[in-house]
C-alpha positions as CSV (number, residue, x, y, z in Angstrom):
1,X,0.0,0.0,0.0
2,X,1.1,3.6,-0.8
3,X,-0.4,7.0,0.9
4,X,-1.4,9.8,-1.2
5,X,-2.2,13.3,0.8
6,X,-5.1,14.4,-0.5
7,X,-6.1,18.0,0.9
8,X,-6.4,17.7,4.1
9,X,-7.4,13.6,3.8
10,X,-5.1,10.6,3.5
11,X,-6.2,8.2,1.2
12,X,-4.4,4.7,1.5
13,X,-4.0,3.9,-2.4
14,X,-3.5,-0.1,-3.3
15,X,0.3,-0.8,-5.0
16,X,-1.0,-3.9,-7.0
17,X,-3.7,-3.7,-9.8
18,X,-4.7,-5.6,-13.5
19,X,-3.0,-5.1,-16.6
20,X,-5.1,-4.3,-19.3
21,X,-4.7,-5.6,-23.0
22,X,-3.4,-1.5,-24.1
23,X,-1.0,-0.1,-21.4
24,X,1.0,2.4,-20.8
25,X,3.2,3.2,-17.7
26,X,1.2,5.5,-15.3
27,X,3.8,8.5,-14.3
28,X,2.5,9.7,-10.8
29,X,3.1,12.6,-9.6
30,X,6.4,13.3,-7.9
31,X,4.5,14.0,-4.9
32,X,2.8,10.6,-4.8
33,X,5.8,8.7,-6.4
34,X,5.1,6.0,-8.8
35,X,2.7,3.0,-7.9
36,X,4.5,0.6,-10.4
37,X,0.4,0.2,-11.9
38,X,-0.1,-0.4,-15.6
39,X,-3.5,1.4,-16.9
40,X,-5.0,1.6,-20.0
41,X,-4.6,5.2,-21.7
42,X,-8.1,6.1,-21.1
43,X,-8.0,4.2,-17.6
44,X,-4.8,6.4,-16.9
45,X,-6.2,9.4,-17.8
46,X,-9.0,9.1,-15.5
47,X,-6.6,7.5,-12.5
48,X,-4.3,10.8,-13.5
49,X,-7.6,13.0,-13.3
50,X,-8.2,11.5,-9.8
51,X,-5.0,11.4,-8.1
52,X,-4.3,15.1,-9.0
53,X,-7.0,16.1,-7.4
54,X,-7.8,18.0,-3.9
55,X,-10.6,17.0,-1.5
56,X,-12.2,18.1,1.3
57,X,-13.9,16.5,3.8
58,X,-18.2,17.2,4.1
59,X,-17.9,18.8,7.3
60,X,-15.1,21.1,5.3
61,X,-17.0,22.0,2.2
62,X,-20.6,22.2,4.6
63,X,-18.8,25.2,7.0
64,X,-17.4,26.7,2.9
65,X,-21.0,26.3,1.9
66,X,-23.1,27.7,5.4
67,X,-24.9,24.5,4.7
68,X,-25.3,21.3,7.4
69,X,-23.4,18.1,6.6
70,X,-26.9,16.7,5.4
71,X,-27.2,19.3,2.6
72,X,-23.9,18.5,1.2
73,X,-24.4,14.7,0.7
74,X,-27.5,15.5,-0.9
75,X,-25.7,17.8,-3.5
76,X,-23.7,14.9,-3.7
77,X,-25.9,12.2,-4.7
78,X,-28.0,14.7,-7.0
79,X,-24.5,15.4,-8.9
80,X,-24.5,18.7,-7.9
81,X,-21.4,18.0,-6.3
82,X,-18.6,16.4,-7.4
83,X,-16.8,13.8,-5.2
84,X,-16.2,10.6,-4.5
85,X,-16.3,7.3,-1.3
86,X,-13.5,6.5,-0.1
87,X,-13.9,3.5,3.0
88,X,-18.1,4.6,2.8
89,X,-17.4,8.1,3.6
90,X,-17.7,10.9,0.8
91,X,-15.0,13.3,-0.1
92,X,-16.0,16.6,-2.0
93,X,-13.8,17.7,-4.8
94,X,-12.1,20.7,-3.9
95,X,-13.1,22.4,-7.3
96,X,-16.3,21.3,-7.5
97,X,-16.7,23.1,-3.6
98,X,-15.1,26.4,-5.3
99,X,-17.5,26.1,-8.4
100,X,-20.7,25.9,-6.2
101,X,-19.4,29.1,-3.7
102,X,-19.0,31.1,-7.0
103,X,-22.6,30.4,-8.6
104,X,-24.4,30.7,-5.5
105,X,-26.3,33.2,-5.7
106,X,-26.3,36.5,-3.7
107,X,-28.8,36.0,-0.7
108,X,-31.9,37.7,-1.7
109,X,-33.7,37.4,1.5
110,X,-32.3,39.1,4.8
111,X,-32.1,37.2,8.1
112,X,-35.4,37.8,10.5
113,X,-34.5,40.2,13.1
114,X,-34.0,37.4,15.5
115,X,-31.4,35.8,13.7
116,X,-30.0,39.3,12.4
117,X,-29.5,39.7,16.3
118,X,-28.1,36.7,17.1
119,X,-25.6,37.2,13.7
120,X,-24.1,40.2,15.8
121,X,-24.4,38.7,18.9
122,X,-21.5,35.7,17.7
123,X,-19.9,38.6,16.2
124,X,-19.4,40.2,19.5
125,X,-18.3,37.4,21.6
126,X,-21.5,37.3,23.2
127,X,-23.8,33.9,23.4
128,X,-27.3,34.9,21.2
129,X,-30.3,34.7,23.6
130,X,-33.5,33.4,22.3
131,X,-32.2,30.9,19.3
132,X,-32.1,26.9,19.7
133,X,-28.9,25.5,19.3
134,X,-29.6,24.6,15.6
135,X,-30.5,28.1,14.5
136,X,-27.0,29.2,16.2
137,X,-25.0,26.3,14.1
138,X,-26.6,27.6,11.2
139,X,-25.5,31.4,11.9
140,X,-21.8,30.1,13.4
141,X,-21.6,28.2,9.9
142,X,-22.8,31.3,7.9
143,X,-20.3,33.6,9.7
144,X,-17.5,30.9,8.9
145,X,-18.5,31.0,5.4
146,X,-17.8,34.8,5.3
147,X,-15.1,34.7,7.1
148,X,-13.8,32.4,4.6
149,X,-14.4,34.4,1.1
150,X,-10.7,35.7,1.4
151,X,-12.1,39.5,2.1
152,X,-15.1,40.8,4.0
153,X,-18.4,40.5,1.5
154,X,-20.0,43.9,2.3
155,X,-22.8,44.0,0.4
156,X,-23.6,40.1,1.7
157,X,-23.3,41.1,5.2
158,X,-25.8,44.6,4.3
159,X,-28.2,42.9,3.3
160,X,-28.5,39.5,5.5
161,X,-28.4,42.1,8.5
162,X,-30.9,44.8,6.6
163,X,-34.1,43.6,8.9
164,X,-32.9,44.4,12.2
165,X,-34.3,47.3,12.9
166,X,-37.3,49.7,11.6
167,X,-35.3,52.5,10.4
168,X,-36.5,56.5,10.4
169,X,-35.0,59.1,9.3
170,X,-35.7,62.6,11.1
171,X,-34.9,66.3,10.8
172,X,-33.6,68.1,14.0
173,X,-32.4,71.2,15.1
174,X,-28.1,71.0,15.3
175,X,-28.2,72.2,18.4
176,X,-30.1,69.6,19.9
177,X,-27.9,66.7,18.4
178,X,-25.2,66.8,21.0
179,X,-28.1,66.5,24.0
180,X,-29.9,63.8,22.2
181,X,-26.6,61.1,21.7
182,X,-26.0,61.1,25.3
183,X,-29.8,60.6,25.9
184,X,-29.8,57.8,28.3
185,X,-33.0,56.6,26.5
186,X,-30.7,55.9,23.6
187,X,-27.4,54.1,22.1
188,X,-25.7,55.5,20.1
189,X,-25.1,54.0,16.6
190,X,-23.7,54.3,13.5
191,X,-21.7,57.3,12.2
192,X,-22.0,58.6,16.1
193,X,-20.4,55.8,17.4
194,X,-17.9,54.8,15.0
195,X,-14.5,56.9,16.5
196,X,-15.8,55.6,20.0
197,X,-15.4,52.1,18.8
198,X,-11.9,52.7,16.6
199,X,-13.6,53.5,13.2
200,X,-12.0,55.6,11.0
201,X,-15.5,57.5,10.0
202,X,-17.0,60.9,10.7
203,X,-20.1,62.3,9.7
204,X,-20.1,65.8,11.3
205,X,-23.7,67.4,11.4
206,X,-25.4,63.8,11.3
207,X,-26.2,61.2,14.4
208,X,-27.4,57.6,14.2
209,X,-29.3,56.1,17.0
210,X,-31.2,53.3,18.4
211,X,-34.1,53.6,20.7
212,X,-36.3,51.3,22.1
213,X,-40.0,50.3,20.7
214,X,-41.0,51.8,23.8
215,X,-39.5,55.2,24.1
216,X,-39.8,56.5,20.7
217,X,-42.8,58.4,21.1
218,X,-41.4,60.2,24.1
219,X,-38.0,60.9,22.1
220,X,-39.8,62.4,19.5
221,X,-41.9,64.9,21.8
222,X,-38.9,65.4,23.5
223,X,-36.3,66.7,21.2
224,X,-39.7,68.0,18.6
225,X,-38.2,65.4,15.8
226,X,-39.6,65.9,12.2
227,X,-40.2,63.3,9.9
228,X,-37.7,63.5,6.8
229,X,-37.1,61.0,4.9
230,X,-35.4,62.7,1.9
231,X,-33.1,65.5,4.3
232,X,-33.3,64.5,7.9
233,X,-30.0,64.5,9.9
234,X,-31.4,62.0,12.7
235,X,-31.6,58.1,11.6
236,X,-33.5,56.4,14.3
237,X,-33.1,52.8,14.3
238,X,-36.2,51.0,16.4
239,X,-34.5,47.1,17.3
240,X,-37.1,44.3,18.5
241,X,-37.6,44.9,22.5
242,X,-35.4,41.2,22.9
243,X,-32.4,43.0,21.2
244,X,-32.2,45.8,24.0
245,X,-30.6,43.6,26.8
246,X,-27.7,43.0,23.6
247,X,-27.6,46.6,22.8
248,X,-27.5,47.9,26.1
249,X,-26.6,46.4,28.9
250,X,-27.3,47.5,32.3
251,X,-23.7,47.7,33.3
252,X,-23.5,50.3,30.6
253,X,-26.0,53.1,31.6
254,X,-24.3,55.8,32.0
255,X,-25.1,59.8,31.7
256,X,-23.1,60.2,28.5
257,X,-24.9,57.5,26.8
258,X,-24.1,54.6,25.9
259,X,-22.6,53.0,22.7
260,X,-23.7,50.0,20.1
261,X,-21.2,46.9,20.3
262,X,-18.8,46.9,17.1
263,X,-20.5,44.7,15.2
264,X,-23.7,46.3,15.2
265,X,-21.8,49.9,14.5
266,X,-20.6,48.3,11.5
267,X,-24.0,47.0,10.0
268,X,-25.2,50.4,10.4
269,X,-22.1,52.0,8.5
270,X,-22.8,49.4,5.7
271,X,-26.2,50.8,5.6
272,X,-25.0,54.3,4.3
273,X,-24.1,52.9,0.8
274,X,-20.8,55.2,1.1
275,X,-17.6,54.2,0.4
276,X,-15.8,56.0,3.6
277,X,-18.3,54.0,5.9
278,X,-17.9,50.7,3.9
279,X,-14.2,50.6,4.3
280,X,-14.7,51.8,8.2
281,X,-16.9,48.8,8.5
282,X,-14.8,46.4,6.5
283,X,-11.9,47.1,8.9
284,X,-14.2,46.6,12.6
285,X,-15.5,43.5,10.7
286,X,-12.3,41.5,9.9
287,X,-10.9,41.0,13.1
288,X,-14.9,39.9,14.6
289,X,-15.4,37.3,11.5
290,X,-12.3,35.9,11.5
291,X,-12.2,35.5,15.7
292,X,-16.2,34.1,15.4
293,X,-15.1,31.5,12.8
294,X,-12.3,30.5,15.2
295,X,-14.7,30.9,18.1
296,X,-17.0,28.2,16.0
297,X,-14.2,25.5,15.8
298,X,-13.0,25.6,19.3
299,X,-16.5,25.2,20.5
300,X,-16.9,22.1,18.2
301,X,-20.0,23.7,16.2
């Protein structure tokens, strides 16, 4: 027997085999070294075809995909993935993975606001309340999955995070902008929060905030907020009452105000559809992908 490394799985690979009636000498690769087989041309071809080829495992290519291992044997046996059994187990073709990633099609739908919660929850570091344990393999593996693409996917992250919040836009007088941030009714989001969490983004004149379902009618009266969708200088983003405890913890309530975690900063930059605040949130979102993915594998999930 012989071993041949493929990807990150060893295949044991026999030495011995039948000589067909038209042969020629297989040359393997010099990484495999040579079996001493004799093939047929077309049965070399093939065998060449094979043993040059990367595999992954189906726990590899279902974190590449977002998908659970189930959905990858079933692309499987429907041929719409390539692979092969080795020992009763399937191995993906590495190429055939890469080919599926790169047709897939750009999500259309946005996650719920539960799950758009719990997305920037794992982000954080934080354990998402309110989601069975399924629903929070299927987010870890989606997170993975970006983390994976080589650089963050903006516009992928916008719009599975784009239901989070019902989002207002409202006209205010400048001098009441400063008052209203450190509101302690309030967190501050967005463009108003970005320095305070390392973002390289300012948006002088303009504040981004989230309040909760609750206390936006009193917020309104309060600072005499105008509905303006076209010119207003006040976005109001109104979360799900089950986000708040994520958004604002108790133990930060303080009379300056409090700020949105990282993660949620950097959906709300994303949101502007301006290149300053994409790159701003590209660079808070690297570091979180790349340590949730990690975070993902360590746990097991």
């Amino acid at each position: 027997m012989s071993t041949a490394k493929i990807g990150r799985i060893v295949i044991m690979v026999s030495s011995s085999c039948d000589s067909p009636l038209e042969s020629e000498r297989f040359d393997a690769s010099p990484w495999r070294g040579d079996t001493g087989c004799v093939f047929s041309l077309a049965s070399e071809r093939e065998h060449a075809r094979r043993w040059s080829m990367e595999y992954v495992s189906v726990r590899q290519a279902a974190d590449g995909l977002g998908v659970h291992d189930s959905r990858v044997r079933q692309l499987l046996q429907a041929g719409k993935l390539q692979g092969s059994r080795v020992g009763g187990r399937w191995l993906v073709e590495a190429d055939s993975l890469q080919d599926r990633k790169r047709a897939a099609p750009e999500p259309g739908r946005p996650l719920s606001a539960r799950n758009a919660w719990g997305a920037l929850a794992i982000l954080s570091g934080c354990h998402p309340s309110g989601l069975s344990d399924p629903e929070r393999s299927r987010l870890l593996a989606r997170l993975r999955s970006l983390a994976e693409s080589g650089e963050v996917p903006a516009s992928r992250i916008q719009k599975l995070l784009a239901s989070r919040a019902d989002v207002r836009r409202y006209r205010v007088h400048r001098s009441l902008l400063s008052a209203l941030i450190e509101n302690r009714d309030v967190v501050r989001a967005g463009a108003s929060a970005a320095p305070r969490v390392g973002a390289d983004y300012v948006a002088p004149g303009r504040a981004e905030v989230y309040v909760h379902p609750e206390r936006i009618r009193e917020l309104e009266e309060a600072f005499g907020l105008v509905p303006d969708a076209q010119r207003g200088n006040l976005i109001v983003r109104v979360p799900p009452a089950s986000a708040w405890p994520f958004l604002a913890p108790d133990s930060q309530a303080s009379r300056e105000g409090r700020d949105a975690p990282a993660s949620v900063v950097a959906a709300d930059l994303l949101d502007a559809q301006e290149d300053r605040a994409s790159v701003a949130a590209e660079g808070i979102l690297e570091p979180l992908l790349a340590s949730s993915a990690l975070g993902g594998r360590r746990r097991g999930e």
